[in-house]
C-alpha positions in Angstrom: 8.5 21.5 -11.3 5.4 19.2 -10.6 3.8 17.4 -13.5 0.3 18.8 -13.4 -1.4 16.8 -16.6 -3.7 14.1 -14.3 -3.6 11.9 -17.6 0.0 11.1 -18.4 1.7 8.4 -17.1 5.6 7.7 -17.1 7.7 4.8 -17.3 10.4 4.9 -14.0 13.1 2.8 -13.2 12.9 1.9 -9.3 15.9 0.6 -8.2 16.8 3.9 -6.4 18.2 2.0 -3.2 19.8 -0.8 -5.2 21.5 1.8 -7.5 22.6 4.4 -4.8 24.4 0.8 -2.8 26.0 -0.2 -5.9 29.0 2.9 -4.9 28.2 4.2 -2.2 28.1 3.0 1.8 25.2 3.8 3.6 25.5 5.6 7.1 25.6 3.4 10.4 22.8 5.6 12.1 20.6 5.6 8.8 18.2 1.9 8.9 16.4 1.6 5.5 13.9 -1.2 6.0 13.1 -2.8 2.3 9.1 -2.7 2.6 7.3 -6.5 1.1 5.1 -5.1 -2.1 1.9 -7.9 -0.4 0.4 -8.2 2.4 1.3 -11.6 4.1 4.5 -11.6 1.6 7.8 -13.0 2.9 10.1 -10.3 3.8 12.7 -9.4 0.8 15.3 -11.1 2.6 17.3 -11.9 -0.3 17.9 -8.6 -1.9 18.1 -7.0 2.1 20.8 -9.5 2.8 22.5 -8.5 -1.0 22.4 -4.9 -0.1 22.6 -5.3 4.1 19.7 -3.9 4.7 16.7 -4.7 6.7 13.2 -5.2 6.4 9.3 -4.8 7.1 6.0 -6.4 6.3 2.4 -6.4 6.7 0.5 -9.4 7.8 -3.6 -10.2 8.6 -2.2 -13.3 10.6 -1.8 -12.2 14.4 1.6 -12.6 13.8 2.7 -8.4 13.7 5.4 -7.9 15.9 4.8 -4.1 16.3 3.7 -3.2 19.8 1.7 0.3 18.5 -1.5 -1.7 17.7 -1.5 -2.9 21.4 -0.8 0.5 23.1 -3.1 2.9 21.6 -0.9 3.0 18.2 1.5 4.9 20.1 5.6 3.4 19.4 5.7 4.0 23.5 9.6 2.8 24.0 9.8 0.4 21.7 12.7 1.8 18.6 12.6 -1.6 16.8 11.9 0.4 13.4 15.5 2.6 13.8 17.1 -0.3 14.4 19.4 -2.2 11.9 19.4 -5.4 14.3 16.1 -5.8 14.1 15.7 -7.7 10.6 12.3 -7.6 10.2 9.4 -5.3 11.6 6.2 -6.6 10.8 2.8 -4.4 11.3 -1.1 -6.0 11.2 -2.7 -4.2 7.8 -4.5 -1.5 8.2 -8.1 -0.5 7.4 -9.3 0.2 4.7 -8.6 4.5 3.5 -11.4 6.9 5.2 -11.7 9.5 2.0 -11.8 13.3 2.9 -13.0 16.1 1.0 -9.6 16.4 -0.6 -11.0 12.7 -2.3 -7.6 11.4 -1.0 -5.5 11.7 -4.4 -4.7 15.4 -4.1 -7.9 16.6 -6.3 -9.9 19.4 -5.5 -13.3 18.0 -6.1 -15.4 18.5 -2.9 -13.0 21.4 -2.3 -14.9 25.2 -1.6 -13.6 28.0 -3.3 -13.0 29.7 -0.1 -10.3 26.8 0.7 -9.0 27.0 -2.8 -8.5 30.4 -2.8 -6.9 30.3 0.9 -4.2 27.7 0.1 -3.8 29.9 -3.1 -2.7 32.7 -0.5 -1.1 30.1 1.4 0.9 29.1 -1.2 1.9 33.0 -2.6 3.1 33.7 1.0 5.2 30.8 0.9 7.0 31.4 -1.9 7.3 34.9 -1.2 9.0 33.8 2.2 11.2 31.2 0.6 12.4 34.2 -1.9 13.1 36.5 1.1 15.0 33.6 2.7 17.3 32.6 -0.1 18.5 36.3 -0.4 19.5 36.3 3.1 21.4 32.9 3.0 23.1 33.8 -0.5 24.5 37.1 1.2 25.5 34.9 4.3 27.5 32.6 2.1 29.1 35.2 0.1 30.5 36.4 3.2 31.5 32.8 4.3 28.7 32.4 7.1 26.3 29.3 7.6 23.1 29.4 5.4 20.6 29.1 8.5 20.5 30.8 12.2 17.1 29.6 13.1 15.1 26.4 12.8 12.6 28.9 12.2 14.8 29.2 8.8 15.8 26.3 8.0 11.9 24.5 8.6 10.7 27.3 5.6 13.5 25.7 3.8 13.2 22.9 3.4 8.6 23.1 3.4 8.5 22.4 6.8 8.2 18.7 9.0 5.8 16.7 9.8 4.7 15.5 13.4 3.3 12.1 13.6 1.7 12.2 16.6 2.2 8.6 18.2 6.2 8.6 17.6 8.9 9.6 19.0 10.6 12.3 16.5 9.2 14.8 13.7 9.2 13.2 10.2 9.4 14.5 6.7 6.5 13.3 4.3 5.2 14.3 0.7 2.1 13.1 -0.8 1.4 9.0 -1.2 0.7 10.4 -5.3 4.3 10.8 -5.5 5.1 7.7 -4.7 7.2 5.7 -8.0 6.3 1.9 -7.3 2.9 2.9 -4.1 1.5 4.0 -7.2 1.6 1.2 -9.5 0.6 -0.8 -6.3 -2.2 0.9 -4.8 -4.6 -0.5 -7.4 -4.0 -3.8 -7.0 -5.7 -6.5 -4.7 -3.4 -7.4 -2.3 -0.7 -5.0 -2.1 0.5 -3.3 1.1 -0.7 -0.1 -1.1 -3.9 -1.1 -1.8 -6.1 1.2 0.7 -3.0 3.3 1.6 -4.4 5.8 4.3 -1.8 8.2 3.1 -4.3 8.4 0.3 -7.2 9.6 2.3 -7.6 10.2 6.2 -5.7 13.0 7.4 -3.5 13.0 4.6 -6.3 14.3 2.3 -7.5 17.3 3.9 -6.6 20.4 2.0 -3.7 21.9 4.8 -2.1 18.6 4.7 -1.9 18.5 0.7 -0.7 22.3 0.3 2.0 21.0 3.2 3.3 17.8 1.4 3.5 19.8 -1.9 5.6 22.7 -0.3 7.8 19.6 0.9 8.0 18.1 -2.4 8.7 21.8 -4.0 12.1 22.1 -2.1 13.3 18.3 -3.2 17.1 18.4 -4.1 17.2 22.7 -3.2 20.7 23.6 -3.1 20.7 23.4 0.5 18.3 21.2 1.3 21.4 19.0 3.6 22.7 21.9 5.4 18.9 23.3 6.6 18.7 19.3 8.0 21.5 19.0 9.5 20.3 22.6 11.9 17.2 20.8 12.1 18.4 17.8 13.7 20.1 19.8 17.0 18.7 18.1 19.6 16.6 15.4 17.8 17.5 11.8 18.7 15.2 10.3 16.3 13.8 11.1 12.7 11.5 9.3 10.0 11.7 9.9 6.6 8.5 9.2 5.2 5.4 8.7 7.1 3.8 9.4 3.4 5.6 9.0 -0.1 8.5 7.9 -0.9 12.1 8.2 -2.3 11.8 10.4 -5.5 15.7 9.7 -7.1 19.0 8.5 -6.2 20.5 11.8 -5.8 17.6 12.5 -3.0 19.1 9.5 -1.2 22.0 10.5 -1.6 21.2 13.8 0.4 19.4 11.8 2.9 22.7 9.6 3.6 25.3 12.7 3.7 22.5 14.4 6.6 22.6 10.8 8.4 26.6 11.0 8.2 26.5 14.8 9.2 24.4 13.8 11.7 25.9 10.7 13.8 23.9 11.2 16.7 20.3 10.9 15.6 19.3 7.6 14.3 16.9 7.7 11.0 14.2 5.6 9.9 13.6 5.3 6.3 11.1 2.8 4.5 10.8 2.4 1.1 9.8 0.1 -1.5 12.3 1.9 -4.2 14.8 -1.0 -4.2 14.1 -3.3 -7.2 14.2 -2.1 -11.3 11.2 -2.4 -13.0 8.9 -0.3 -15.6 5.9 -0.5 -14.6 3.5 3.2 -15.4 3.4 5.3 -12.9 0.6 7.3 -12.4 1.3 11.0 -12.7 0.6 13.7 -10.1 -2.6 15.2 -10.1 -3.0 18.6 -10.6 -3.2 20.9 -7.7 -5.8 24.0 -8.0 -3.6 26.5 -6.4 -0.5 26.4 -8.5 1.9 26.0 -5.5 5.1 26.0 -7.7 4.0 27.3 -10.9 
């Protein structure tokens, strides 16, 4: 259930990646690149090479080695981020967060009533899906059958994936407010989360909201590995995380066993989730149209 009080915050231990390492090996195809909290930071080399993982980093220096911001921001054929012999990806910073009616943070101010009220019908047919869906799979189970026979399926699932345009495989994102540590970070001077434009642009126009929070919704669903692993027929690549974050070690853990059931698609995940700390954590803002109320 979201937390919808925009007042409270919580005090979360981060060390979701160090944690899930401490028992457990992580998949071949699956590079998890430990992102620097600062721009201009030295990579987290010590903690990477602890956990052998890799790494990435924002600089203002000229010195990015990211090709995107030469080619029209598109990856073109370069797969350096999937790639676990690559030890550190660096990218230029970008600008500053364009705000959007959604104000960026999820809140409805600026926000018709018509739009409201629409992703409030969005939202009901969703779940009203969803429900249909899990009959179905419940009865295919009982009778020993696989859960999905569509991607049609198995995309309502799991809320759906996301398409960044300039790479080369769909992606699965929640909101940027989610994130544990990008929260504590995105106030502060300096830090790589400071102007996030998973805060505004795109990422805060209404559609794109209601569509992260349906992702979020279905977080840890019972099975949330098996509609992934139909999902990934085909696919050669996947990002997690074009916005938010890991959310607990058990959702890594889920994300590993798709990457093992899945040995011929290579994943990309980022994430700054990787050292322990108790910093507040702002808390979700409240969403007018009560997706999973």
């Amino acid at each position: 259930m979201i937390n919808n009080s925009a007042t409270a915050t919580a005090r979360r231990a981060s060390a979701i990646v160090s944690e899930y390492l401490a028992s457990n090996a992580k998949p071949a195809n699956l590079t998890i690149r430990l992102s620097a909290y600062f721009t201009d930071q030295a990579a987290p080399v010590a903690i990477a090479a602890r956990l052998g993982l890799v790494t990435s980093t924002v600089t203002t220096r000229g010195d990015a080695t990211c090709p995107a911001y030469k080619q029209g921001g598109f990856c073109g054929d370069c797969r350096a981020c999937w790639n676990d012999s690559v030890a550190n990806t660096s990218y230029p910073k970008h600008g500053r967060v364009k705000v959007t009616s959604g104000k960026g943070k999820g809140k409805s101010k600026g926000w018709t009533a018509a739009t409201i009220a629409k992703l409030a019908a969005r939202g009901a047919k969703y779940r009203a899906e969803l429900a249909a869906l899990e009959i179905l799979i419940a009865a295919r189970v009982a009778r020993g059958e696989a859960p999905f026979r569509t991607k049609a399926e198995a995309r309502l699932y799991v809320g759906g994936l996301s398409s960044p345009s300039k790479m080369p495989s769909y992606g699965w994102s929640i909101s940027a407010t989610k994130c544990r540590k990008g929260m504590f970070l995105a106030p502060i001077a300096g830090s790589v989360c400071n102007g996030c434009y998973a805060l505004g642009n795109f990422y805060g126009m209404p559609d794109t909201i209601h569509a992260m929070e349906r992702r979020f919704s279905r977080i840890g669903a019972k099975h949330f590995v098996d509609a992934f692993v139909f999902l990934m027929q085909g696919e050669a690549y996947f990002r997690w995380f074009d916005s938010g974050d890991l959310q607990s070690v058990a959702m890594l853990a889920d994300i590993a066993e798709i990457a093992r059931r899945c040995p011929h698609v290579k994943f990309w995940l980022p994430t700054k989730e990787y050292t322990a700390s108790a910093e507040p954590v702002a808390a979700t803002p409240a969403m007018p149209w009560g997706l999973t109320a």
